[in-house]
N, C-alpha and C positions, 0 to 999 in steps of 0.2 A: 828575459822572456824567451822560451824556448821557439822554433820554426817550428810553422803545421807542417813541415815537408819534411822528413826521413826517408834518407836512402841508404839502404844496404848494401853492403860490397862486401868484394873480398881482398885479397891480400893486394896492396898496390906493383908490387911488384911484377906478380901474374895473370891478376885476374882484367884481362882484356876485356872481357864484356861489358866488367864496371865502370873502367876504364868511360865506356861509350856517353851515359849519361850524364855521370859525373862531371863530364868537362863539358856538355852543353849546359846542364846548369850552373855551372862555376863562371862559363863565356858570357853567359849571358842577367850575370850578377841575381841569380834564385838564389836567395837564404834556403840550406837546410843543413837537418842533423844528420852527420855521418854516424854509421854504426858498422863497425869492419868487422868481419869474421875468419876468423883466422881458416884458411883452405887445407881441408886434410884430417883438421886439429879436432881433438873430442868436444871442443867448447863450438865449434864450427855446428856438428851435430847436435847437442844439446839444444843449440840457440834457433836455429835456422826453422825451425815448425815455428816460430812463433811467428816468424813474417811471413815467410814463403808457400804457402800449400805444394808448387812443388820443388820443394827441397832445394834450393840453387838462388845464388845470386845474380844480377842483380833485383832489389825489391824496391821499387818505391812508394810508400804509402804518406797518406794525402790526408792529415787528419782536420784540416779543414772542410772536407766534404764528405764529414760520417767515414773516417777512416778507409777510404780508397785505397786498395793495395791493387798494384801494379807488378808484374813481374814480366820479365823477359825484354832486353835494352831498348828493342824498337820501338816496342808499345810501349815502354818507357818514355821513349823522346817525343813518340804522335800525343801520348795524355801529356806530357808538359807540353808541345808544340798549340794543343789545344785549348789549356785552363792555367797555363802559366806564363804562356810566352805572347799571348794574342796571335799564333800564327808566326812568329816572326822567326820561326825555327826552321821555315821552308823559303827556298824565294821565291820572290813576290810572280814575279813572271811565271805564267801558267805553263811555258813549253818546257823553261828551267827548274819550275817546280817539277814535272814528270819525270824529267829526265834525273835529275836532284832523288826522287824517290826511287827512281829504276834500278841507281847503280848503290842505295844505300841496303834495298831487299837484296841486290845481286849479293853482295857482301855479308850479310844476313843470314843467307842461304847457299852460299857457295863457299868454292877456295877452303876446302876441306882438306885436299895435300898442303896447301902451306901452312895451315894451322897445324895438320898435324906434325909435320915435319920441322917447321919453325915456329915454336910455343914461346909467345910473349915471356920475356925474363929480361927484365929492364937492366939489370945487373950485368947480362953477357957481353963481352967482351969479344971478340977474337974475329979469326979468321973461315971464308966463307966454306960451310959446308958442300960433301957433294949433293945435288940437286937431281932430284928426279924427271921425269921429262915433264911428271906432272906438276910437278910443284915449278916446274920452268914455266909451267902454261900458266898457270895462275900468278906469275910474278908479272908474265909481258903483259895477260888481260888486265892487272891492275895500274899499270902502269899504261897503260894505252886509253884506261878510262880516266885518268890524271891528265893526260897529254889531252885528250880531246876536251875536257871541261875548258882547263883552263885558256885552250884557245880562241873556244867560243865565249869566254868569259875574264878576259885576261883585265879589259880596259875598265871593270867593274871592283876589283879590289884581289886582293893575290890569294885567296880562297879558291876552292874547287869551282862554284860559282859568285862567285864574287866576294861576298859579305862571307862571313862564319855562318853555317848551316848544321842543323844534322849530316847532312851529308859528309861534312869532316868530323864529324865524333865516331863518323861511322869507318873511317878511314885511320883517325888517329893513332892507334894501335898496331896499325900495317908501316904504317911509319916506326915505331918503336922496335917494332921486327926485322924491316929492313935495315935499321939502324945497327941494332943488335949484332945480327951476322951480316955486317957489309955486303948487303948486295948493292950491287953498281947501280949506282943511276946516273939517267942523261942529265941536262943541266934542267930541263924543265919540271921533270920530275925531284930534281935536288934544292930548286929553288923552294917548292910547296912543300916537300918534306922539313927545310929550314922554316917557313912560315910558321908550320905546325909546333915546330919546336921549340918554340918563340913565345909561342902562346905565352902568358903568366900562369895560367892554370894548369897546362901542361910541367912547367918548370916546376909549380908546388907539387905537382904529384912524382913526378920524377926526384924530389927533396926526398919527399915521404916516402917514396920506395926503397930510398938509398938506408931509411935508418931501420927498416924494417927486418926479425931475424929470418936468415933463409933458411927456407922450406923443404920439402919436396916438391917438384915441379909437375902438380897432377891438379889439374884445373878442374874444377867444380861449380864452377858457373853456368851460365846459362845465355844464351844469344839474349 
């Protein structure tokens, strides 16, 4: 019997935004059908009007509720955090739930030097590039919003706030990045970056990226 839930993605290897949903409903055991589209590729274009209206991944649509199409990661995670999760996609606490949402929009909508300067590619290897001032700035602010979660949140469970949240789908991919081109981390921020990577759902997508053929590295998603 097939899931009322299909989600759209793109190549596991690059596409970061997919990346975001995909592992809250994987963490948080939501059955659905994956449908990958290859980034770049003619089949990518051929296929993509059919879920998307606009054009880009990721899509999730909801055929249990008169075919619900979703697109764009965060509204992504708020519609399951709403009709699929009961809520439990946020924590529970009201000051950590804000804050929890502050720095998942900051992410959402910011740190555009190190995406574009360091583009998710699960695959990469090597040694750290040179770094712009700007894309320094956005490595200390993400890492200073790491360090402050988990301090306020440490005695709760080894999550950004405690439990698995949106808030680290919304992060997990910053982790793949920094993993990627070895940027330094302190221990606090190495500790959650290990958590992240621990995940089982992460480790399957990390499988799936490894057999995947490489691309050209031009992403085509979508926040």
């Amino acid at each position: 019997m097939s899931s009322a839930i299909t989600l759209v993605i793109g190549n596991k290897n690059y596409s970061s935004w997919s990346l975001r949903p995909w592992l809250l409903l994987r963490e948080f055991g939501i059955a659905f059908e994956e449908v990958k589209l290859p980034l770049d590729e003619p089949e990518f274009y051929a296929r993509i009007g059919d879920y998307s209206p606009a054009g880009r991944v990721p899509v999730l649509i909801d055929k249990g509720t008169g075919a619900v199409h979703v697109w764009d990661s965060l509204a992504i995670c708020e519609y399951a955090n709403e009709h699929l999760l009961e809520g439990r996609g946020w924590p529970a606490e009201r000051s950590a739930r804000a804050q929890a949402r502050s720095v998942s929009a900051e992410m959402h909508a910011g740190f555009s030097s190190l995406r574009n300067a360091l583009p998710m590619n699960t695959r990469r290897t090597g040694p750290t590039p040179a770094l712009s001032a700007e894309v320094a700035r956005d490595i200390e602010r993400i890492k200073t919003i790491w360090r402050e979660a988990r301090a306020s949140h440490a005695d709760q469970g080894d999550f950004l706030f405690g439990g698995f949240s949106i808030a680290d789908a919304m992060y997990a991919p910053v982790v793949l990045r920094f993993v990627s081109y070895s940027i330094g981390l302190g221990p606090i921020e190495r500790r959650y970056a290990d958590t992240i990577l621990a995940l089982p759902a992460m480790r399957e997508w990390l499988a799936e990226a490894a057999t995947e053929p490489l691309a050209a590295l031009h992403e085509r998603d979508t926040p």
